[in-house]
N, C-alpha and C positions, 0 to 999 in steps of 0.2 A: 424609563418611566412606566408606570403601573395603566394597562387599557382598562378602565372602566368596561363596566358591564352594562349594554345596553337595554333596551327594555326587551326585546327575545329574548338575552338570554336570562333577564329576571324572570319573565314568565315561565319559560326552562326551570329555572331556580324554584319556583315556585310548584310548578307540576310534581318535581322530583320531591321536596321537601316540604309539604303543606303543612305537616304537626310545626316547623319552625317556625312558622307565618302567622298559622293559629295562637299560639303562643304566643306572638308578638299581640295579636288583636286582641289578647283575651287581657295582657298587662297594659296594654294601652286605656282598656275599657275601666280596668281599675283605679288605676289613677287616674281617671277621669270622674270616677264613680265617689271617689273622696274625696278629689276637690268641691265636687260639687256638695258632698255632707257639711265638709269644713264650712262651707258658704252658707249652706242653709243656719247651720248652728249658729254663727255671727250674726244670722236675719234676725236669727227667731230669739239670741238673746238679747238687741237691743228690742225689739218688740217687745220681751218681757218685759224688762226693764221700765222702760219709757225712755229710751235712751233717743231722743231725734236727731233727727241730721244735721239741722241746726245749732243742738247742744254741741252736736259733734264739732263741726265748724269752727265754731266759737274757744271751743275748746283747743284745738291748737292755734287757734290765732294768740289766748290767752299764753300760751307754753312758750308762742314764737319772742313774745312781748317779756318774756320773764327770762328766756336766755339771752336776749340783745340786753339786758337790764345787766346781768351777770358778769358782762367783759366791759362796760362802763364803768370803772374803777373810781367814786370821789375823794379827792381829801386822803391818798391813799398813804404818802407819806407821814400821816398822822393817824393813823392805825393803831391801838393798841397788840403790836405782835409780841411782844413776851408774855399778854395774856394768852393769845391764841396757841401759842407755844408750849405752853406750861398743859396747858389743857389737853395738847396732842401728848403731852410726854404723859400725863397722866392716865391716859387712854392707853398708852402701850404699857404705861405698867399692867392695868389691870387685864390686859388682853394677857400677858408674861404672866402673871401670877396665878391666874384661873386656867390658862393650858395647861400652865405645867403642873399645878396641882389638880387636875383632873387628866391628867397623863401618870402621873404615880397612883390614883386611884381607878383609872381603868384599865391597867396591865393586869392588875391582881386579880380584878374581876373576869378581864379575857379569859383566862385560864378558869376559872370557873363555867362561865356560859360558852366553852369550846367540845363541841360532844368528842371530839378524839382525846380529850384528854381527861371528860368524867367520863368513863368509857364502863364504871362499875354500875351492877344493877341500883346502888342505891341512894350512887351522885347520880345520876338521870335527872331525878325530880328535882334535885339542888339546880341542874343545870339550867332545866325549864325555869325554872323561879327565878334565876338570874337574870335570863332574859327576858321573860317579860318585867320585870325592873327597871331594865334596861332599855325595855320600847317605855316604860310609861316616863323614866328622864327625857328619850330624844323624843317623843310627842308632844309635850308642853315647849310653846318659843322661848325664846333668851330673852322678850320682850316681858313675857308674863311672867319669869321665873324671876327677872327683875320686879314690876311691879308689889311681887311678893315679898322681896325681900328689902325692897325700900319702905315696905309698913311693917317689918320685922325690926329692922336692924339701923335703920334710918335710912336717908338722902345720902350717898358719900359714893367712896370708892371700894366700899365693902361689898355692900349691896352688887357690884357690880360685875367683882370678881366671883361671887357665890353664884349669881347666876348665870356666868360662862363655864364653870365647875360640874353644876346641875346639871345641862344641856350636854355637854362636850364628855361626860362621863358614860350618857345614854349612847352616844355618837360613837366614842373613841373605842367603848366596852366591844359596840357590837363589830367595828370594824378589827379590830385588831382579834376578837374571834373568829371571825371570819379568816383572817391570815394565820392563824394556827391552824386551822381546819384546811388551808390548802397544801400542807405543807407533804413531802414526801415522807412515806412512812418508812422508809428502810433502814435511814439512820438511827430509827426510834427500834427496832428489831436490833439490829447489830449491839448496841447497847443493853437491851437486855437479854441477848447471848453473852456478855460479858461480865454480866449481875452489877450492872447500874440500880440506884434507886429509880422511883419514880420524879425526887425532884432534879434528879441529874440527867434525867431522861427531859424531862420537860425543858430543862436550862439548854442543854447541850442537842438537842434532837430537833427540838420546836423553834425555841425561841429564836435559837441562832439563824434557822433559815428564815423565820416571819419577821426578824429583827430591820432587813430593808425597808417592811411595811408598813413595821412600827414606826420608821422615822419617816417615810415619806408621807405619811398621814398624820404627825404629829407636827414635823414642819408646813404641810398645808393646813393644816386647823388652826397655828398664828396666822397666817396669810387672811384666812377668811374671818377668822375671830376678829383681827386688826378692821377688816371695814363693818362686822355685824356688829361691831361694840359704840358704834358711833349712835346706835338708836337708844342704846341704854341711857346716853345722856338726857333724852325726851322724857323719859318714866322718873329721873330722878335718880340717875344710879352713877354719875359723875363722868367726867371724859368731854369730849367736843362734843359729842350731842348737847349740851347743854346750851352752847356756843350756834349750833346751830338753830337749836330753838328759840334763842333768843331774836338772832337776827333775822329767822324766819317770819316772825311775829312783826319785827319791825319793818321785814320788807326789803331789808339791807341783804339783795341778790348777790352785789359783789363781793361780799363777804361773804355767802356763801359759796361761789366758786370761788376764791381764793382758797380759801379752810381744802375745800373739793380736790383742788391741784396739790394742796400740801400733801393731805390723805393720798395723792394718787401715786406722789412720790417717793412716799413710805413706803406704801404695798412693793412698789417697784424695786426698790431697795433690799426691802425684805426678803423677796422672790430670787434677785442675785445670790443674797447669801443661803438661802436654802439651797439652790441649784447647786451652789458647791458645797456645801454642804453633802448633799446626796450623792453627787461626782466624788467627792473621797471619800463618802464611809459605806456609800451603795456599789459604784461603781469600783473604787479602788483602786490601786495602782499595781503596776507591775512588779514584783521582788525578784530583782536578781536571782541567780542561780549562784549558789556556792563555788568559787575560783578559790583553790588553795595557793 
């Protein structure tokens, strides 16, 4: 067994090595010094607010009352579920249809807004322009970009796919430049010792190493698309959000955790097959060795 160290020989310890001690009180001071900011900020923003104690109170008593409401199930056998069914199916369409079409439109553009590969004096400025393009799609929400396009194009499932397309184009553009840009450059040199073009430099140098990135950011953008598509239904832009609005409205909690758990076990589902997904086209398997 290990002898603990008593207090002579901490204070020993302590003679010998004051900067390690100091150091301890100096990190100790800190995190004390932020919790205490943290706290002040929460004072001073219900204060602003007019947020009271009481509002406060009240307010989870309300939330407590509204989740005990949620696992009380009435009438439940007499459910319309092949409405509420149709409405999830049609939410994952439109989640399927605006990824993926905003995954063919933001490969092309990666390679534009990626500075290793406008690397000439006179793509530079194409490339800047790209990207802020590309910040002003991912700055506007899927909420608003909805809203837009349900007084463009109407109420439906259009509207809904267009603006998962808008948002996840700004999103997908800047991430998958970002994964060209971290890729090693040596491949992309040995290739042009061997008088490659520049699109076979790109295909075969870049894209092949950023191509994990590409998928494991294009499989997580369904995942998260699948639950941020559920508020489009609110704006008018078709899916369970609609489903949820309505029962929201009426009050009918248990229908909203039902609809909840369904969604939770989509996502869930979904997530299985991404992982393998990733597991064999990231990860990969082993290939034999040649046995004559």
């Amino acid at each position: 067994m290990m002898n603990l160290p008593g207090s002579a020989d901490l204070a020993l310890i302590r003679q010998q090595h004051p900067q390690l001690f100091s150091m301890q009180r100096r990190y100790l001071l800190r995190i004390l010094l932020l919790a205490l900011a943290v706290i002040l900020f929460y004072l001073a923003f219900f204060q602003m607010f007019g947020i009271s104690w009481a509002q406060w109170i009240n307010g989870c008593q309300q939330i407590s009352r509204y989740f005990l409401r949620m696992f009380v199930w009435h009438d439940f056998a007499n459910w319309p579920f092949g409405y509420y069914l149709s409405q999830i199916a049609i939410t994952l369409a439109i989640v399927f249809a605006g990824t993926l079409t905003a995954t063919l439109l933001a490969l092309p553009l990666s390679f534009c807004a990626a500075r290793n590969v406008m690397t000439g004096r006179g793509l530079r400025p194409l490339a800047l322009l790209v990207r802020r393009i590309l910040d002003i799609l991912r700055g506007i929400d899927m909420a608003i970009w909805g809203l837009v396009f349900v007084r463009a194009v109407g109420m439906g499932p259009l509207a809904g796919v267009l603006a998962i397309v808008m948002q996840d184009v700004g999103l997908l553009g800047k991430l998958y430049a970002e994964g060209h840009e971290a890729v090693e450059r040596s491949p992309g040199r040995g290739l042009n010792a061997v008088g490659a073009n520049s699109l076979q430099k790109h295909r075969y140098a870049i894209f092949t190493q950023s191509f994990p990135t590409f998928l494991a950011l294009s499989l997580y953008q369904i995942e998260s698309n699948t639950r941020s598509a559920a508020v489009l239904g609110f704006v008018g832009a078709g899916g369970i959000g609609l489903v949820y609005a309505e029962n929201m409205r009426l009050w009918n909690w248990d229908v909203v955790m039902f609809i909840t758990m369904i969604m939770v076990v989509v996502v869930m589902v979904m997530d299985t097959i991404s992982a393998r997904l990733r597991q064999r086209y990231i990860t990969g398997k082993d290939v034999p060795l040649y046995q004559p």
